[in-house]
OpenMM code with the backbone's topology and positions (N, CA, C; nanometers):
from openmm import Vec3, app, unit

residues = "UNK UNK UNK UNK UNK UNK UNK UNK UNK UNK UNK UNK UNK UNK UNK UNK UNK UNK UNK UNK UNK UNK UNK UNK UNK UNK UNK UNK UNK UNK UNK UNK UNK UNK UNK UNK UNK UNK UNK UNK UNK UNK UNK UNK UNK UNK UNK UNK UNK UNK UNK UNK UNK UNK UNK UNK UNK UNK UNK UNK UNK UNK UNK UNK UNK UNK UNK UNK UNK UNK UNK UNK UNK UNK UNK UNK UNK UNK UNK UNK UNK UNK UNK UNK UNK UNK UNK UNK UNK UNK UNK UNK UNK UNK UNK UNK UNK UNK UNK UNK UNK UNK UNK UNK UNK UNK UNK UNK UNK UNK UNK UNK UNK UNK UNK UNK UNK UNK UNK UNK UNK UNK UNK".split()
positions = [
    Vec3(-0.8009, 0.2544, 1.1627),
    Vec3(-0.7564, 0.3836, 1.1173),
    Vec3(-0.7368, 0.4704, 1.2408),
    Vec3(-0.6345, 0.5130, 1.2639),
    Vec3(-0.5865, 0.6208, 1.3534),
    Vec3(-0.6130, 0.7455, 1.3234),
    Vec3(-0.6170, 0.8307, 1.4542),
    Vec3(-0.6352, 0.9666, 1.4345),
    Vec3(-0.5498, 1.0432, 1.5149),
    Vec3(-0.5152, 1.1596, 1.4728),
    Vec3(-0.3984, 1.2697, 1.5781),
    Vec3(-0.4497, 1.3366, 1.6315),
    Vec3(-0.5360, 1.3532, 1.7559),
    Vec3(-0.5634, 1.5063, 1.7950),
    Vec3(-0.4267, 1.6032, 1.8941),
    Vec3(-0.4465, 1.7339, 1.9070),
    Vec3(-0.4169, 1.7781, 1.9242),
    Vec3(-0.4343, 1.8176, 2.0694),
    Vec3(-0.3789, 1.8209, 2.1944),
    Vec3(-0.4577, 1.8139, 2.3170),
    Vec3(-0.4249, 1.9962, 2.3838),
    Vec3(-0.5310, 2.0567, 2.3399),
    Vec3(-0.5410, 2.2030, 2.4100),
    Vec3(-0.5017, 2.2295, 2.5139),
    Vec3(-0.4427, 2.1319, 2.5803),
    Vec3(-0.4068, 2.1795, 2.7193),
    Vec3(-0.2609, 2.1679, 2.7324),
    Vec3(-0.2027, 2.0933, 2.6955),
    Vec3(-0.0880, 2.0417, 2.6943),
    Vec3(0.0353, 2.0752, 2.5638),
    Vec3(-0.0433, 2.0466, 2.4362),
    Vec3(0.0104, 2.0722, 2.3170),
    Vec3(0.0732, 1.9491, 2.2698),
    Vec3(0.0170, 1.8368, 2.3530),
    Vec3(0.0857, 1.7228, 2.3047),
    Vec3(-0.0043, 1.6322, 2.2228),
    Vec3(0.0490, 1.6315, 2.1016),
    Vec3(-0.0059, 1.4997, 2.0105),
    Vec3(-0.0255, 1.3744, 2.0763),
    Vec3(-0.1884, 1.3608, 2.0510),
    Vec3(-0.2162, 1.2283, 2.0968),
    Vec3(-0.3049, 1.1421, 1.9907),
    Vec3(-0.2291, 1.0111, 1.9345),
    Vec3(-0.2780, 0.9142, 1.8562),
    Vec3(-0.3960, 0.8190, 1.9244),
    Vec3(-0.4873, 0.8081, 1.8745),
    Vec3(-0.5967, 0.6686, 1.8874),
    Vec3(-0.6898, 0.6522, 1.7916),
    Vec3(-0.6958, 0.5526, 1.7632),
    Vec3(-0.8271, 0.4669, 1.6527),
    Vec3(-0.9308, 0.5721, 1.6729),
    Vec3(-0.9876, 0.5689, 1.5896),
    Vec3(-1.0932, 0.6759, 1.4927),
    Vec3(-1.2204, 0.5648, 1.5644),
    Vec3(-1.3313, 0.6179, 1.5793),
    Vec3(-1.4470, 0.5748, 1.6213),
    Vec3(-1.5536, 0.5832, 1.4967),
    Vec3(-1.5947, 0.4868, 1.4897),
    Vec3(-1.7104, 0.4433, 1.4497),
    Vec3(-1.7955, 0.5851, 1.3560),
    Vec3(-1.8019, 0.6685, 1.4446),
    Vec3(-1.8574, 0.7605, 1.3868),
    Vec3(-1.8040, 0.8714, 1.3080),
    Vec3(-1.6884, 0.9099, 1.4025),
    Vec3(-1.5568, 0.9581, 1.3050),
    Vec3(-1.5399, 0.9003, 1.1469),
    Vec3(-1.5332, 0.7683, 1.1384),
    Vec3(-1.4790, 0.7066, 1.0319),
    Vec3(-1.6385, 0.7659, 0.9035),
    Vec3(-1.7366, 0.7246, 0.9766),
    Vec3(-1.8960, 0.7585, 0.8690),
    Vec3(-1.8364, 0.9421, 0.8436),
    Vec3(-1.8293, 0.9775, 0.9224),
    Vec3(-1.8162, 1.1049, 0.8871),
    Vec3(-1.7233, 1.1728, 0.7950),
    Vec3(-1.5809, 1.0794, 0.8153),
    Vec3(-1.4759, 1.1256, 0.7116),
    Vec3(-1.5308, 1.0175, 0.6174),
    Vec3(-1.6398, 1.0262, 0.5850),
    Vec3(-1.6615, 0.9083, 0.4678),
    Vec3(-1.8085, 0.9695, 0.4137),
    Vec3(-1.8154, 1.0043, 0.4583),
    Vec3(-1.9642, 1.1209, 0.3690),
    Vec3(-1.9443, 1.2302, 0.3620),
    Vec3(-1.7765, 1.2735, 0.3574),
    Vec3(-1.7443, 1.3847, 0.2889),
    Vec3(-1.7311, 1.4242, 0.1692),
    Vec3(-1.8041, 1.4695, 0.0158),
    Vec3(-1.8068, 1.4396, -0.0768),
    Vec3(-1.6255, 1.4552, -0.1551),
    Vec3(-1.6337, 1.3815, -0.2378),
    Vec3(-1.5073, 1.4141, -0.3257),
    Vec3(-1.5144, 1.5527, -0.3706),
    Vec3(-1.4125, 1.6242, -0.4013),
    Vec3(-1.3953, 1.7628, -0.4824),
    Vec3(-1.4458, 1.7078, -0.6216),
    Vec3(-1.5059, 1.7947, -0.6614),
    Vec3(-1.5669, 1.8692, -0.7952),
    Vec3(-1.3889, 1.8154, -0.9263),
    Vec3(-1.4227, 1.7345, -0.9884),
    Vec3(-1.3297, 1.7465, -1.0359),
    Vec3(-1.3168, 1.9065, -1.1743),
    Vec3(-1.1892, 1.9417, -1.1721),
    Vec3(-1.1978, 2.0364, -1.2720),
    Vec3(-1.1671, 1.9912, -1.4093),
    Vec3(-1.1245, 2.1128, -1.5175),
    Vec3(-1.1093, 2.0364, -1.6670),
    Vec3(-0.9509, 2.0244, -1.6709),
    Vec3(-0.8911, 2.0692, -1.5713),
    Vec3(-0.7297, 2.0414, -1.5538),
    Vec3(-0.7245, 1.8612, -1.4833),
    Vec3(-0.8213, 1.8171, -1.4279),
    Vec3(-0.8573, 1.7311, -1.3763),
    Vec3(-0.8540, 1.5910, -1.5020),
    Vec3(-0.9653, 1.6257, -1.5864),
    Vec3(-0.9777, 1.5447, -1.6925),
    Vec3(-0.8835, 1.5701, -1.8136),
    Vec3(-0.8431, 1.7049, -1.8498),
    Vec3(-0.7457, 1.6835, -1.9389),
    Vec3(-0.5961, 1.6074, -1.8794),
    Vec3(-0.5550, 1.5338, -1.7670),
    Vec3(-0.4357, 1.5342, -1.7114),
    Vec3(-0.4947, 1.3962, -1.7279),
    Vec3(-0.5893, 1.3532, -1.7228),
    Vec3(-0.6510, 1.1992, -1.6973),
    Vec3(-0.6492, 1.1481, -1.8268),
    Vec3(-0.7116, 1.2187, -1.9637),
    Vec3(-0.7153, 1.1958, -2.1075),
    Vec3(-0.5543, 1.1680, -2.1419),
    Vec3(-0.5016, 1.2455, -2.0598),
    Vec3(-0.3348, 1.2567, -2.1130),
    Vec3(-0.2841, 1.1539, -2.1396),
    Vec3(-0.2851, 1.0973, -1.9861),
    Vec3(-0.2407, 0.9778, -1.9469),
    Vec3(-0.2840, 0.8596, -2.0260),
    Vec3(-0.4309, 0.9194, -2.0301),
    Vec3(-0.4518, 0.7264, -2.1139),
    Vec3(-0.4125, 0.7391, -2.2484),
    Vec3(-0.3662, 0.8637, -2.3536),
    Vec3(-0.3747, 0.8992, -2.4669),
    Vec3(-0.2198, 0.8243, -2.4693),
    Vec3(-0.1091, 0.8511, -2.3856),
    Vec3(0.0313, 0.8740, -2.3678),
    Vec3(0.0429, 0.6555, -2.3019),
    Vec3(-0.0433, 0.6182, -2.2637),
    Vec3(-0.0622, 0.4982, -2.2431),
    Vec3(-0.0513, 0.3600, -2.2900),
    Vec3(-0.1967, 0.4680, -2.3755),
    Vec3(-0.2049, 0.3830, -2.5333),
    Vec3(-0.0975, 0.3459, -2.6401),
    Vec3(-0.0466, 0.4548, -2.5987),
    Vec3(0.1287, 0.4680, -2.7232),
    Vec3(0.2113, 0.3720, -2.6653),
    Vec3(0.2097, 0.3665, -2.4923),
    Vec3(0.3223, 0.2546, -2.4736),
    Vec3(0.2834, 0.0779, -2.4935),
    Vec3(0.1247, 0.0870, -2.5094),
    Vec3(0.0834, -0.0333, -2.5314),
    Vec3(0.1762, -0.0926, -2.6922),
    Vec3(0.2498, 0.0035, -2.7732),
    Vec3(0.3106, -0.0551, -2.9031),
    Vec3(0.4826, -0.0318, -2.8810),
    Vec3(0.5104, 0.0065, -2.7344),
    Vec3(0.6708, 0.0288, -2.6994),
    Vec3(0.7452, 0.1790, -2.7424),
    Vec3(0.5888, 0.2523, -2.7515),
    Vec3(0.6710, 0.3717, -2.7729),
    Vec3(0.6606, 0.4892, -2.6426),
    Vec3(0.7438, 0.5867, -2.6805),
    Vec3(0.7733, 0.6487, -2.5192),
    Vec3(0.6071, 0.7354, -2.4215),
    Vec3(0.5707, 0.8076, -2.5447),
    Vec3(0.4538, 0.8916, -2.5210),
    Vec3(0.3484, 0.8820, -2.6815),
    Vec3(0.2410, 0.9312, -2.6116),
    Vec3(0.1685, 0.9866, -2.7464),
    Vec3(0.2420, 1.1071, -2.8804),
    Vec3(0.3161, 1.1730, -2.8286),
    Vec3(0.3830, 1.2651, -2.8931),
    Vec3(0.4841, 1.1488, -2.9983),
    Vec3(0.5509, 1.0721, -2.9426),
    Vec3(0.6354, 1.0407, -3.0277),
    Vec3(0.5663, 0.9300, -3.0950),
    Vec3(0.4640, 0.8236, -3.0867),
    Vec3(0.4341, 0.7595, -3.1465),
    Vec3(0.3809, 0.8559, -3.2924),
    Vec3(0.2763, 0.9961, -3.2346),
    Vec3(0.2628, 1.0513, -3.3748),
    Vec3(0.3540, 1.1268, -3.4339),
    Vec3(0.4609, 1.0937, -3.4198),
    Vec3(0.5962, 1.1065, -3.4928),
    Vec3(0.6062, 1.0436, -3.5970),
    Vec3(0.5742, 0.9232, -3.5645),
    Vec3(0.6229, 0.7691, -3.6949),
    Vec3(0.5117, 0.8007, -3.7930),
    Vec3(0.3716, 0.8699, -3.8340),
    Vec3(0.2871, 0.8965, -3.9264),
    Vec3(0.3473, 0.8938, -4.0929),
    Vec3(0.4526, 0.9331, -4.0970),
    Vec3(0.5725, 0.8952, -4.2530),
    Vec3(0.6507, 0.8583, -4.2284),
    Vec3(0.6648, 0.7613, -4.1225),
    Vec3(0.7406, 0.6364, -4.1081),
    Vec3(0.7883, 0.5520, -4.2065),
    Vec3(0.8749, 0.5494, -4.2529),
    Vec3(0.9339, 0.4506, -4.3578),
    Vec3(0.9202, 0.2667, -4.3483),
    Vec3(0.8572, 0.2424, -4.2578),
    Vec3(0.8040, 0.1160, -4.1446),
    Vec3(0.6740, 0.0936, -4.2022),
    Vec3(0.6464, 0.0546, -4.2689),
    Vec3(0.5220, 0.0094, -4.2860),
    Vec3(0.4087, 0.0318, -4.1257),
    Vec3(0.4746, -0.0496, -4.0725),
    Vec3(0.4064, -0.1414, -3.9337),
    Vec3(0.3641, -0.0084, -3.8596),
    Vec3(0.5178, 0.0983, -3.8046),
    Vec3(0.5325, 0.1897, -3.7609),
    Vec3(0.3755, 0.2633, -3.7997),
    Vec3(0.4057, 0.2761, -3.9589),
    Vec3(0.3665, 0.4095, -3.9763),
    Vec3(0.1878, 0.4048, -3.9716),
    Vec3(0.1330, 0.2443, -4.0223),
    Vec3(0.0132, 0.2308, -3.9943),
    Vec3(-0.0501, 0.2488, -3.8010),
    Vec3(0.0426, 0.2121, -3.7064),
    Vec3(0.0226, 0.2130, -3.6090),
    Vec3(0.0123, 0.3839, -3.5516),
    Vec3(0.1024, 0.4510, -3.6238),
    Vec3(0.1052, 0.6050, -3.6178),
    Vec3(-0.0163, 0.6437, -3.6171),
    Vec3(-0.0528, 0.5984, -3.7341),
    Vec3(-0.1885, 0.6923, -3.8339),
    Vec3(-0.3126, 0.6559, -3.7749),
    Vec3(-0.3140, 0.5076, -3.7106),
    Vec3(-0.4257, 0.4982, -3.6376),
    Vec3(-0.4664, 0.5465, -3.4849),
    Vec3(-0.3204, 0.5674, -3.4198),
    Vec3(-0.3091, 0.6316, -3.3029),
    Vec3(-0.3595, 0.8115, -3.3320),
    Vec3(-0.2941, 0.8796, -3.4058),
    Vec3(-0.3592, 0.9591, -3.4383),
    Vec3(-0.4776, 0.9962, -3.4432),
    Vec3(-0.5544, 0.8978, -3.5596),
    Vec3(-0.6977, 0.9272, -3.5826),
    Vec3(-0.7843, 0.9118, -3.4697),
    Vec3(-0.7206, 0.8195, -3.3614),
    Vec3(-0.8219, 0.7664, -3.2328),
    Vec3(-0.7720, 0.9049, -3.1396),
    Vec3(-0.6497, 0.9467, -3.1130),
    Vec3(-0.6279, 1.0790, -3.0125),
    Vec3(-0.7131, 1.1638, -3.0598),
    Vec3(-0.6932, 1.1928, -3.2107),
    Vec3(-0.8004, 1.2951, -3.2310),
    Vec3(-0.9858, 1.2840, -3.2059),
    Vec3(-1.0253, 1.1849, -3.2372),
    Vec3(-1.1394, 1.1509, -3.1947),
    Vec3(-1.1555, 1.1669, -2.9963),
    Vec3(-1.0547, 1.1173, -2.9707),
    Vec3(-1.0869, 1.0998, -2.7799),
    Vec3(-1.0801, 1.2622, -2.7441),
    Vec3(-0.9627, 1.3776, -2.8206),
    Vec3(-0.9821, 1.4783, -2.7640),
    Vec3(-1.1253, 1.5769, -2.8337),
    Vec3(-1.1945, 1.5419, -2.9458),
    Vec3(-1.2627, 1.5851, -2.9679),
    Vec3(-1.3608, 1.5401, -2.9162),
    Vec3(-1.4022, 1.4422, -2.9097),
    Vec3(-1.5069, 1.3841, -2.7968),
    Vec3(-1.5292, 1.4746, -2.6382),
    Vec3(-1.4044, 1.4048, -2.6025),
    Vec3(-1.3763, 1.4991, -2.4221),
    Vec3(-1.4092, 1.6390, -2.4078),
    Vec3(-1.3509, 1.7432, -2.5351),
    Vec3(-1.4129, 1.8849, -2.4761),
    Vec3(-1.5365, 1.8793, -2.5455),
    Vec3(-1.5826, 1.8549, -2.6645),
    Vec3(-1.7780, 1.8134, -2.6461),
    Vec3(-1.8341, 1.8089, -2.5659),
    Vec3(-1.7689, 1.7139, -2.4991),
    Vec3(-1.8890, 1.6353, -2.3580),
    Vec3(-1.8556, 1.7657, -2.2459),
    Vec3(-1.7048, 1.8148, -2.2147),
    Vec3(-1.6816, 1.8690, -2.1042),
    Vec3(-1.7578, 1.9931, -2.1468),
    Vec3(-1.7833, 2.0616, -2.2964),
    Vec3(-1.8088, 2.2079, -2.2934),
    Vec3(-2.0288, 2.1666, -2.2523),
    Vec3(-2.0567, 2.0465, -2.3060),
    Vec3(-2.1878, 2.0212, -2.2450),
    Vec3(-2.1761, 2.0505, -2.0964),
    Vec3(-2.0707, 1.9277, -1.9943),
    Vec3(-2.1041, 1.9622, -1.9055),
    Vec3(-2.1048, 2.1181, -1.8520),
    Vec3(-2.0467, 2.2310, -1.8888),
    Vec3(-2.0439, 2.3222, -1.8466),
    Vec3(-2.1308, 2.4286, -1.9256),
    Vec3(-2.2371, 2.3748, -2.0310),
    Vec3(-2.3356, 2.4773, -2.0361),
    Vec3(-2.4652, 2.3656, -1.9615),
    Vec3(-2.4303, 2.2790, -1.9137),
    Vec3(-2.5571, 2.2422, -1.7885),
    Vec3(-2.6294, 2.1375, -1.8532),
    Vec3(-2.5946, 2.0645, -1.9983),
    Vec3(-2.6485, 2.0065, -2.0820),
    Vec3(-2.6281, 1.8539, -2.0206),
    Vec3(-2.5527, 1.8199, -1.9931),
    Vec3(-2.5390, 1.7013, -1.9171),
    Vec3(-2.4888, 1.6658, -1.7316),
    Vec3(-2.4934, 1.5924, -1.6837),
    Vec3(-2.4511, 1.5666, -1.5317),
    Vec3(-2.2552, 1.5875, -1.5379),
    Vec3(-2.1941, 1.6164, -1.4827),
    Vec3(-2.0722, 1.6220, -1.4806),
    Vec3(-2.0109, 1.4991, -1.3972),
    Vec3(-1.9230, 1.4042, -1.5190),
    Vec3(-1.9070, 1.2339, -1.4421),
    Vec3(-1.7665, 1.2980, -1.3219),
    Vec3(-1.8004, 1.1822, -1.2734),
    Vec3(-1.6341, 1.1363, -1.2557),
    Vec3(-1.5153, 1.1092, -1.3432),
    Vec3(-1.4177, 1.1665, -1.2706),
    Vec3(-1.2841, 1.1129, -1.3931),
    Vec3(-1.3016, 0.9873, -1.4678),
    Vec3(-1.3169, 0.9107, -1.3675),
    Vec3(-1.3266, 0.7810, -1.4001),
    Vec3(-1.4406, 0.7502, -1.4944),
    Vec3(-1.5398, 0.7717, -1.4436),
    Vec3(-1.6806, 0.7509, -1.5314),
    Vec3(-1.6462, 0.7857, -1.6721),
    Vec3(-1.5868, 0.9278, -1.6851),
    Vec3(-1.5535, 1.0158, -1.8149),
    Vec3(-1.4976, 0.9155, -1.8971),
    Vec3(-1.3517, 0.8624, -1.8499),
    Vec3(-1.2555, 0.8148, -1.9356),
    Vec3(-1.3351, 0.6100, -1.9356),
    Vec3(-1.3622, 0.6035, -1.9041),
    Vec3(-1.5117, 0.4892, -1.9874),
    Vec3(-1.5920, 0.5102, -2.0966),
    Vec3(-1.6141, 0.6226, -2.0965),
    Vec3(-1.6850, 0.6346, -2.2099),
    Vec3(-1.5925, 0.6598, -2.3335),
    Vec3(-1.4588, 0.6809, -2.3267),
    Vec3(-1.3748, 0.6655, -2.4752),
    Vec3(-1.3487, 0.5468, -2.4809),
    Vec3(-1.4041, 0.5625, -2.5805),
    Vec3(-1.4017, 0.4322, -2.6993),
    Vec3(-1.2443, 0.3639, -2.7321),
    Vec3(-1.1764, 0.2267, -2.6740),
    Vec3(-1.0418, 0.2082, -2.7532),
    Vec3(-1.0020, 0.1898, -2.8168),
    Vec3(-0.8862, 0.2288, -2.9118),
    Vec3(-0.8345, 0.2322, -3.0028),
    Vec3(-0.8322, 0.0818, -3.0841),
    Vec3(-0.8746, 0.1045, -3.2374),
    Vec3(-0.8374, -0.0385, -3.2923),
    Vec3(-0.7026, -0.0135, -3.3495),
    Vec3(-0.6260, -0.0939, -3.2811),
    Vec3(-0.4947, -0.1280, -3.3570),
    Vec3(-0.4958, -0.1886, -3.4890),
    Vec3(-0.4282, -0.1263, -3.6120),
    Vec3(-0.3984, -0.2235, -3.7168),
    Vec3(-0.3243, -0.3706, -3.7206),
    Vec3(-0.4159, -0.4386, -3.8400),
    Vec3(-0.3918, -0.5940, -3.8001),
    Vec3(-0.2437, -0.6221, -3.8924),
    Vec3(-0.1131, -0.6620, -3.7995),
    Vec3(0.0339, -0.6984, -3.8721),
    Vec3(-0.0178, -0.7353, -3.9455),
] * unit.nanometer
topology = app.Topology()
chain = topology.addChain("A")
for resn in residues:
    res = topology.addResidue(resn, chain)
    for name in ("N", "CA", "C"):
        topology.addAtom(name, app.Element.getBySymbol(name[0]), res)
């Protein structure tokens, strides 16, 4: 891993490998605090995910098909639904805990583990 310093005397950029200690140091810098713009953008994604796992564009349009004239469609709708609604009611639960101090505040990652995945209806 390279590094750029800047040479005060000169003003000329100078590149060389990062030392040993450099590297521990940019490495026990903690991650940022994630925020709830953080996890709602992360829920999004896997919510909008899930929908393409059945070939449809986003979460929005899969709960479109809910009176789907499709049998297949419309059961796949209704269950996508019932599981978005459960994952976003879950997520601000947990997030409004973490922010009255009731629980540890995860990682993005950690967070979106703990939703539960969707059971698809059986063709």
């Amino acid at each position: 891993m390279n590094i750029q310093i800047l040479d005060g005397k000169t003003g000329e950029v100078i590149e060389r490998p990062m030392t040993k200690a450099e590297i521990a140091e940019l490495q026990s810098i903690p991650a940022p605090t994630p925020t709830i713009t953080d996890y709602e953008n992360a829920i999004q994604s896997l919510v909008d995910s899930t929908a393409r796992e059945k070939q449809f564009r986003d979460g929005v349009t899969l709960a479109s098909y809910t009176a789907s004239t499709k049998a297949k469609w419309a059961a796949e709708a209704q269950a996508f639904v019932a599981w978005r609604d459960n994952v976003w009611f879950y997520a601000y639960g947990q997030l409004a805990k973490v922010q009255a101090g009731e629980r540890s505040q995860p990682t993005v990652e950690q967070f979106l583990a703990e939703i539960a995945p969707i059971a698809w209806p059986v063709a």
